[in-house]
VOPAGU-2260 file (C-alpha; in pm, 1 decimal, decimal comma):
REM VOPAGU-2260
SITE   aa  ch    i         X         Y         Z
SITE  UNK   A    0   -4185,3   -5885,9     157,3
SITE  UNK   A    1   -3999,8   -5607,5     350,1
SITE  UNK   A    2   -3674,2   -5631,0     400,2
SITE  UNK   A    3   -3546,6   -5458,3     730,3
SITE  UNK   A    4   -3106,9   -5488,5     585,8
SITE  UNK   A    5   -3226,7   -5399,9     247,0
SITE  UNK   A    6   -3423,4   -5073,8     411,9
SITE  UNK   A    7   -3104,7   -4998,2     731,4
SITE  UNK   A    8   -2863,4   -5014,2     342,3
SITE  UNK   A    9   -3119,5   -4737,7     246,8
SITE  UNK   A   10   -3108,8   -4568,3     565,3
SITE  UNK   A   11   -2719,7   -4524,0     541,2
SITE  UNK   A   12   -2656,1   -4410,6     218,1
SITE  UNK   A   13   -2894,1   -4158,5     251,4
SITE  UNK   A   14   -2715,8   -4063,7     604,6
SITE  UNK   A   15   -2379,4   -4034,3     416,4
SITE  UNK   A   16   -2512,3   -3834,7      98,6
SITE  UNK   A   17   -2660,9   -3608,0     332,0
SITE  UNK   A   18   -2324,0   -3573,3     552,9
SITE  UNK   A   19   -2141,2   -3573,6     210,2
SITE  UNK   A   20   -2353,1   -3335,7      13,5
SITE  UNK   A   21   -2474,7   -3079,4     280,1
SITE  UNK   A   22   -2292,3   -3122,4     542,0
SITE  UNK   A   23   -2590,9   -3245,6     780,9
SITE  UNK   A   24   -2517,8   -3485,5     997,1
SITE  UNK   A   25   -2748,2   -3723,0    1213,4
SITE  UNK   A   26   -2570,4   -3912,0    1497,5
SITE  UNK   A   27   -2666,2   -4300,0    1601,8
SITE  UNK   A   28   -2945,6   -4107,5    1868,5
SITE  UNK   A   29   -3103,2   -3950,5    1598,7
SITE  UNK   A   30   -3117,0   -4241,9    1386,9
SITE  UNK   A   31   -3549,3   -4226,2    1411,7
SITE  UNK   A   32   -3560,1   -3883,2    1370,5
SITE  UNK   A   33   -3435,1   -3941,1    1038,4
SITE  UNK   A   34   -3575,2   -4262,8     936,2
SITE  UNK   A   35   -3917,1   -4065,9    1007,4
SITE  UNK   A   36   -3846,5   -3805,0     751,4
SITE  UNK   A   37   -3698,7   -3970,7     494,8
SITE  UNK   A   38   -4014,8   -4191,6     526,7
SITE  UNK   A   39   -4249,8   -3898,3     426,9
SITE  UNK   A   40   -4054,2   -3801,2     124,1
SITE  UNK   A   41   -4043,1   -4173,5      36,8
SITE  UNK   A   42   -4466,0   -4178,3      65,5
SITE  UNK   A   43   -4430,5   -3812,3    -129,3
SITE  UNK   A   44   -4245,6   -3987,4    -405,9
SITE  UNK   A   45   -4366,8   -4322,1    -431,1
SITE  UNK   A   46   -4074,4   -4481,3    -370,4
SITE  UNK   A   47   -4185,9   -4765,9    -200,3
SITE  UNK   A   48   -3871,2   -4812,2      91,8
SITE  UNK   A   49   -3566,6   -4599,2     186,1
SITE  UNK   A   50   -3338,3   -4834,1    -112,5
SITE  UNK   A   51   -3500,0   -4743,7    -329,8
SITE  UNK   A   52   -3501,1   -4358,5    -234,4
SITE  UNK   A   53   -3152,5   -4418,9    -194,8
SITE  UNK   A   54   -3100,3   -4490,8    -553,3
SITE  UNK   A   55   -3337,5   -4214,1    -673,9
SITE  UNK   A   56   -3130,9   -3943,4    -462,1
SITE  UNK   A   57   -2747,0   -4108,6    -550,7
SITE  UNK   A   58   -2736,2   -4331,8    -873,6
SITE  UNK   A   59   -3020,7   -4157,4   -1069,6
SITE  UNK   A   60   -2983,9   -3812,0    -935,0
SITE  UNK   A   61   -3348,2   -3698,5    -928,3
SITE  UNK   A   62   -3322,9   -3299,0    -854,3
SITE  UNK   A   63   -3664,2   -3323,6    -718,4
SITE  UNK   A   64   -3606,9   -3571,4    -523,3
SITE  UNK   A   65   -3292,6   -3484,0    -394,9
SITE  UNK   A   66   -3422,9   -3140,2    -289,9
SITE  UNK   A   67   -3719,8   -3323,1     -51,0
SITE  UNK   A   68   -3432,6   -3499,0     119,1
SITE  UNK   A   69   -3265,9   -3238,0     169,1
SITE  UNK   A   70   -3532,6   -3007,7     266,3
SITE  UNK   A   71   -3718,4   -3350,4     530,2
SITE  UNK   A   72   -3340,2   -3326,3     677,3
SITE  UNK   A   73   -3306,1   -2992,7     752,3
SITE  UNK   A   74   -3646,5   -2877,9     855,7
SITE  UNK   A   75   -3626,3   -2776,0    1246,0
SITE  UNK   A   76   -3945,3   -2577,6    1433,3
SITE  UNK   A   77   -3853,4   -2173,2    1389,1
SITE  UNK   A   78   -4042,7   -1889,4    1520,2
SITE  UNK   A   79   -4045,2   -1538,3    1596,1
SITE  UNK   A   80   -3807,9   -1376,6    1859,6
SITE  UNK   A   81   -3602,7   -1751,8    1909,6
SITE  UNK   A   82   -3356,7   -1712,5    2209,2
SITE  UNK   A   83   -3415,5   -1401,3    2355,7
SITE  UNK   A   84   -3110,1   -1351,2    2563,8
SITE  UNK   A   85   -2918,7   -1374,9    2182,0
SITE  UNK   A   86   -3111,4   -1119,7    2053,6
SITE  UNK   A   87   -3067,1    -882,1    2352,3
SITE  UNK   A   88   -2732,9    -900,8    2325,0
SITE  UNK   A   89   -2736,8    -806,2    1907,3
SITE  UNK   A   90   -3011,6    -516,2    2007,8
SITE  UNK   A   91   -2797,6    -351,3    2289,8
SITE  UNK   A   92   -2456,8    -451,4    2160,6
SITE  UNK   A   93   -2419,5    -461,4    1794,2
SITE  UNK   A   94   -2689,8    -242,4    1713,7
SITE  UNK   A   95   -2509,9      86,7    1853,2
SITE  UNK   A   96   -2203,9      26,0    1633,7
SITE  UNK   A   97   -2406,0     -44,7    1298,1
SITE  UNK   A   98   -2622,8     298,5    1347,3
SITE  UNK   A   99   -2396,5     497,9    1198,6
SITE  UNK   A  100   -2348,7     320,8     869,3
SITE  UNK   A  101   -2469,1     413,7     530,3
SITE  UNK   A  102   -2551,1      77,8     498,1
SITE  UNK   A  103   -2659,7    -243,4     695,4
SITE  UNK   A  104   -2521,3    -552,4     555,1
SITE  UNK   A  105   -2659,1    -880,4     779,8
SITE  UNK   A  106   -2660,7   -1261,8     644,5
SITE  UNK   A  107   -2905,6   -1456,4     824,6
SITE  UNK   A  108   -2717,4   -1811,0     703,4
SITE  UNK   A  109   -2955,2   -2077,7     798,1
SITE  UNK   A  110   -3234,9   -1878,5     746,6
SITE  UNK   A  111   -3508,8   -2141,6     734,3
SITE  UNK   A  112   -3876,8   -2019,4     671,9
SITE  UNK   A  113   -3777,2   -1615,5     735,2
SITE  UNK   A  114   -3865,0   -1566,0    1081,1
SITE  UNK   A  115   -3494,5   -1469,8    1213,9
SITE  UNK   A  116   -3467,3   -1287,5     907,9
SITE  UNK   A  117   -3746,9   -1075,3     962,5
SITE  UNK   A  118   -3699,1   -1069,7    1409,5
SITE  UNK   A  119   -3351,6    -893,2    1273,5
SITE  UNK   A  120   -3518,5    -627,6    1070,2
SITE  UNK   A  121   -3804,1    -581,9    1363,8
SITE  UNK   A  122   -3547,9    -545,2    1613,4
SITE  UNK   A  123   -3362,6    -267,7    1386,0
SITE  UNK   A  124   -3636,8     -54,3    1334,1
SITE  UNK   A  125   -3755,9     -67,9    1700,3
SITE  UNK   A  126   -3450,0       2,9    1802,1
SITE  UNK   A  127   -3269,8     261,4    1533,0
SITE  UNK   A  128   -3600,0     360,8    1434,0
SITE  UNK   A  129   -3790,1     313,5    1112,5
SITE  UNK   A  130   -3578,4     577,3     873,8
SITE  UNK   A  131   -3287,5     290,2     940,8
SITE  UNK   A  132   -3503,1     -22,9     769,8
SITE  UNK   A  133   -3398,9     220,4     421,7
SITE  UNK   A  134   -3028,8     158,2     455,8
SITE  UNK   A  135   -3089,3    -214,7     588,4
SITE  UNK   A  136   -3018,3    -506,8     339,3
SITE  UNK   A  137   -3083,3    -863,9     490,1
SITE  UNK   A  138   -3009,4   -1157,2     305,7
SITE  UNK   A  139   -3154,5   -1520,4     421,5
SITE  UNK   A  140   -3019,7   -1829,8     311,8
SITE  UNK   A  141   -3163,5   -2156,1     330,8
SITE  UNK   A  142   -3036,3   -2520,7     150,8
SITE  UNK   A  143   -3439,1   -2613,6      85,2
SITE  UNK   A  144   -3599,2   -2433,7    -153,8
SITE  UNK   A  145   -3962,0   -2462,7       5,4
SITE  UNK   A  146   -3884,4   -2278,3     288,7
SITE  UNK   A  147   -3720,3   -2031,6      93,5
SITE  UNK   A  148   -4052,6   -1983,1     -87,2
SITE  UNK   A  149   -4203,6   -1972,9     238,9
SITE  UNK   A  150   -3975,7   -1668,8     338,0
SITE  UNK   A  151   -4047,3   -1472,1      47,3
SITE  UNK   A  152   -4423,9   -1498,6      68,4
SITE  UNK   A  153   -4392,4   -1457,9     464,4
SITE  UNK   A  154   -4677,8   -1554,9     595,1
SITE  UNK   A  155   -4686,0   -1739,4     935,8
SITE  UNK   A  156   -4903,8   -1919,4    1172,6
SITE  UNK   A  157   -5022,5   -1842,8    1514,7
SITE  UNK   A  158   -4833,1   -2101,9    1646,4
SITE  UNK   A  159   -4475,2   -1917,4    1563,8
SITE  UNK   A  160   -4573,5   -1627,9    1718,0
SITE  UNK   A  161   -4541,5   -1766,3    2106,4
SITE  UNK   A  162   -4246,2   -1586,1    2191,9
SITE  UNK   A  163   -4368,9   -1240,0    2023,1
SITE  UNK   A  164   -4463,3    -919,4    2183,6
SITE  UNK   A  165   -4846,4    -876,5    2112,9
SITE  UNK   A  166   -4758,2    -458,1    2021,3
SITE  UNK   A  167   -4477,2    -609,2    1784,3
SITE  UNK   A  168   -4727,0    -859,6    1626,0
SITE  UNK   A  169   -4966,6    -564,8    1578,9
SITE  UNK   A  170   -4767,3    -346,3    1456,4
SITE  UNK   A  171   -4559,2    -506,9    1212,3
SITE  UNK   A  172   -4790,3    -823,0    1090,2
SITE  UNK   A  173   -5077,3    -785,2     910,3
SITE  UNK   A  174   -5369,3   -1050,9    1005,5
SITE  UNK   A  175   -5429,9   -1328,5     657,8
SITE  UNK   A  176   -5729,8   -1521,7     777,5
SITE  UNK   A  177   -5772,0   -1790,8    1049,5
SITE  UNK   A  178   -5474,5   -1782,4    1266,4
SITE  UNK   A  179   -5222,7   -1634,4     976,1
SITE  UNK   A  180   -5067,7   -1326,5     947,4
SITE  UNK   A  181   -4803,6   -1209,8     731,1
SITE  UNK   A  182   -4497,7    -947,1     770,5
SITE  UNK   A  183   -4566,4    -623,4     680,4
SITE  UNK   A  184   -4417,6    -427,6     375,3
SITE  UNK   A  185   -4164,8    -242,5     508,9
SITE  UNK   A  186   -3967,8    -542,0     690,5
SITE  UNK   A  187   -4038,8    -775,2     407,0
SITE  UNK   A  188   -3864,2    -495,0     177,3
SITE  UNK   A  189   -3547,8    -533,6     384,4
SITE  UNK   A  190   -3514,5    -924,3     327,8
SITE  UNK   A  191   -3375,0   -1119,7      44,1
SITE  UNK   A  192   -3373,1   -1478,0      54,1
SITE  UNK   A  193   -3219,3   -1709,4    -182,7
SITE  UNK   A  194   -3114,4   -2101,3    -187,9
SITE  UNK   A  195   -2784,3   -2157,8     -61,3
SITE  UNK   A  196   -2624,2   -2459,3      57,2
SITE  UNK   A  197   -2317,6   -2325,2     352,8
SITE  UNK   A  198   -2118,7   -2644,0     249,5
SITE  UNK   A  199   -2023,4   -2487,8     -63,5
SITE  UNK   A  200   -1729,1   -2275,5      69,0
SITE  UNK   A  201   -1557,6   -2016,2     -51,2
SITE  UNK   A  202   -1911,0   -1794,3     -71,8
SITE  UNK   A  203   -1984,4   -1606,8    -336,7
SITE  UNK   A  204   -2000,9   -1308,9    -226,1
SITE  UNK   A  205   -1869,9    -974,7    -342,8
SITE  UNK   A  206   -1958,9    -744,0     -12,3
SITE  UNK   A  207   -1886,9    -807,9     336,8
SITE  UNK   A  208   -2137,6    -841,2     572,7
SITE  UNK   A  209   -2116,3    -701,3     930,7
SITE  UNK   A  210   -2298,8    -932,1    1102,9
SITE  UNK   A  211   -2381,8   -1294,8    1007,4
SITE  UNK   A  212   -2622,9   -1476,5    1182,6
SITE  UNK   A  213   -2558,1   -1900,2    1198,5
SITE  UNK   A  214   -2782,9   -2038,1    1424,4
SITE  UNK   A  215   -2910,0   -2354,2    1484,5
SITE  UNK   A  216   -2741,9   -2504,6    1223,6
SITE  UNK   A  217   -2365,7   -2583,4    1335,9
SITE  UNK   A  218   -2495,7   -2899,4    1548,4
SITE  UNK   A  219   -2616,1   -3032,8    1177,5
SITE  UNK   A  220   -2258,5   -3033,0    1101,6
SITE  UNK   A  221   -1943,9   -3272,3    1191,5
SITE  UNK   A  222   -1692,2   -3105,2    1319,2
SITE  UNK   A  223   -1502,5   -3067,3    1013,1
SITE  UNK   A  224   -1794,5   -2912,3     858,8
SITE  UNK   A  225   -1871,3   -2699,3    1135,7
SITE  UNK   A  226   -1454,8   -2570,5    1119,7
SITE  UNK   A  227   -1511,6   -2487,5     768,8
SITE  UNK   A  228   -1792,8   -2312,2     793,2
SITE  UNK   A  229   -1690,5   -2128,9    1079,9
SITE  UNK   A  230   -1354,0   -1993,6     896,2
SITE  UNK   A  231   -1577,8   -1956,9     549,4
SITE  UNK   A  232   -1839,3   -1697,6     749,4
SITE  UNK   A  233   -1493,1   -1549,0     889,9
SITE  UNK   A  234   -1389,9   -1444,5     543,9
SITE  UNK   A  235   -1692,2   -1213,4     416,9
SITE  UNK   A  236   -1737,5   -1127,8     708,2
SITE  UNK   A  237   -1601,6    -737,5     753,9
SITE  UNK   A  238   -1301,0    -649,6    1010,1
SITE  UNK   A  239   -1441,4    -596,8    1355,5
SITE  UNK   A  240   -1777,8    -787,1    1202,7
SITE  UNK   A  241   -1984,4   -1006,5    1437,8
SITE  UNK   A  242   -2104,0   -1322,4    1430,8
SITE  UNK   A  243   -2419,5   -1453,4    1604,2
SITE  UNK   A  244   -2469,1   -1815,9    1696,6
SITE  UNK   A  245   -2702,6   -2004,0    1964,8
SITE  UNK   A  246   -2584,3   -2028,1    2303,7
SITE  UNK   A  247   -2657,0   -2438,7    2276,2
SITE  UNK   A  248   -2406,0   -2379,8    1976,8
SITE  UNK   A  249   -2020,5   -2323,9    2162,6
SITE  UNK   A  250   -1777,4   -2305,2    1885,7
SITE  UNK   A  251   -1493,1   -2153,1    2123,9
SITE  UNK   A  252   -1340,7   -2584,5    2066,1
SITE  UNK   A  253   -1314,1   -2519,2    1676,6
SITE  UNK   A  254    -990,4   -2365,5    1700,5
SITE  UNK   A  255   -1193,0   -2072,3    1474,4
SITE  UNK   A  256   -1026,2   -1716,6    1477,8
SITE  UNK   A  257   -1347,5   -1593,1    1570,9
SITE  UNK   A  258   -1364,9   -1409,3    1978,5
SITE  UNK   A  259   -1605,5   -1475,0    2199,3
SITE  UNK   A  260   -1795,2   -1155,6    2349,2
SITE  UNK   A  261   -2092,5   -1317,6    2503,6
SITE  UNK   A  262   -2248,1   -1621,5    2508,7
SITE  UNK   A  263   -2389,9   -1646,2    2130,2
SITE  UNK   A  264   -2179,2   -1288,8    2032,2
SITE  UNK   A  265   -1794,7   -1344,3    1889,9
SITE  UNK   A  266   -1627,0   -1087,2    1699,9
SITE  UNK   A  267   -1398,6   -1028,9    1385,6
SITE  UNK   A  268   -1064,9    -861,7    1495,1
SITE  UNK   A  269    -948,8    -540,2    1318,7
């Protein structure tokens, strides 16, 4: 028979490993939000109840497993052109001061299934012009490794596509069948994505970046979490870099050395 104590004992272990391991965290609000998606990987797996998914992902440390965890706790709905006012802002602000450089160096840090990552290197070469997507290095990170697979292949439905131009969908996705289309060439050669979990501070990185984009992610994080990753993204990024965040997303309350420009826009000093 089911046991509801044995299944809420599931429920919070997983909770903490997730808070522990990743850094996501899921408030008392939340709490069906994540019982629902830990209940598909536990149908995925077999498992038979969250317990027993608990001791998969903790005492017997299956990889596999613990990767669909991770990846059911951290998927969010993305698409195309995602807070507009944002993205003006990085178009008629940042853009200006990056033109110039022999290189582009820009970290989209919660990069999901690619779409930010690929709005960044549409908005660059509407804006400096194609000859700049050359010089332009992007680099998306995500913790799940199924939507970084997703990225790389990036190919999207119709449905992600809602807040897109129809001349930028036409001219920079290539239709795949019913309803699909999938980035064009020269974005996709712009964009690197690789696994990356932002908990795992200092980064490894050996160049600066000089913009980082982190949003929709911080509100994952407790706010220890969310101070460490804040001062971790400080560090690679260059002197007088930016940093790009949602406007739901305040961190002004972190005590970060980060400074506000706009809502969503902070700055680097130097």
């Amino acid at each position: 028979m089911h046991d509801p104590q044995v299944d809420q004992n599931g429920y919070d272990q997983l909770r903490s490993w997730l808070s522990q391991r990743c850094g996501i965290t899921y408030p008392d609000h939340k709490k069906e939000l994540l019982r629902q998606r830990l209940m598909r990987v536990v149908r995925s797996f077999d498992c038979g109840d969250l317990n027993r998914l608990a001791v998969d992902v903790i005492r017997s440390e299956r990889h596999e497993v613990q990767l669909a965890v991770m990846h059911a706790a951290s998927t969010n709905h993305t698409f195309f052109f995602r807070e507009r006012e944002v993205l003006d802002n990085f178009t008629n602000m940042i853009l200006p001061d990056l033109q110039h450089r022999e290189e582009i160096r820009i970290w989209s840090a919660a990069a999901s299934t690619g779409d930010e990552a690929y709005t960044i290197g549409i908005l660059i070469a509407e804006t400096l012009g194609q000859g700049a997507l050359a010089k332009t290095r992007i680099l998306g990170t995500d913790i799940s490794a199924p939507v970084v697979d997703r990225a790389e292949m990036g190919v999207y439905a119709k449905r992600q596509f809602d807040q897109t131009p129809p001349d930028i969908l036409a001219r920079y996705f290539t239709p795949m069948g019913i309803e699909q289309f999938q980035v064009k060439p020269e974005i996709r050669a712009t964009c690197t994505f690789r696994r990356m979990n932002l908990k795992a501070t200092p980064y490894p990185f050996k160049n600066p970046f000089q913009v980082v984009f982190c949003r929709n992610i911080l509100y994952y994080f407790d706010r220890a979490d969310q101070v460490a990753t804040l001062n971790a993204v400080y560090e690679v990024t260059e002197p007088g870099g930016w940093l790009v965040t949602s406007v739901t997303e305040p961190i002004r309350d972190l005590g970060s050395k980060w400074k506000q420009v706009e809502p969503g826009i902070y700055r680097r000093e130097g």
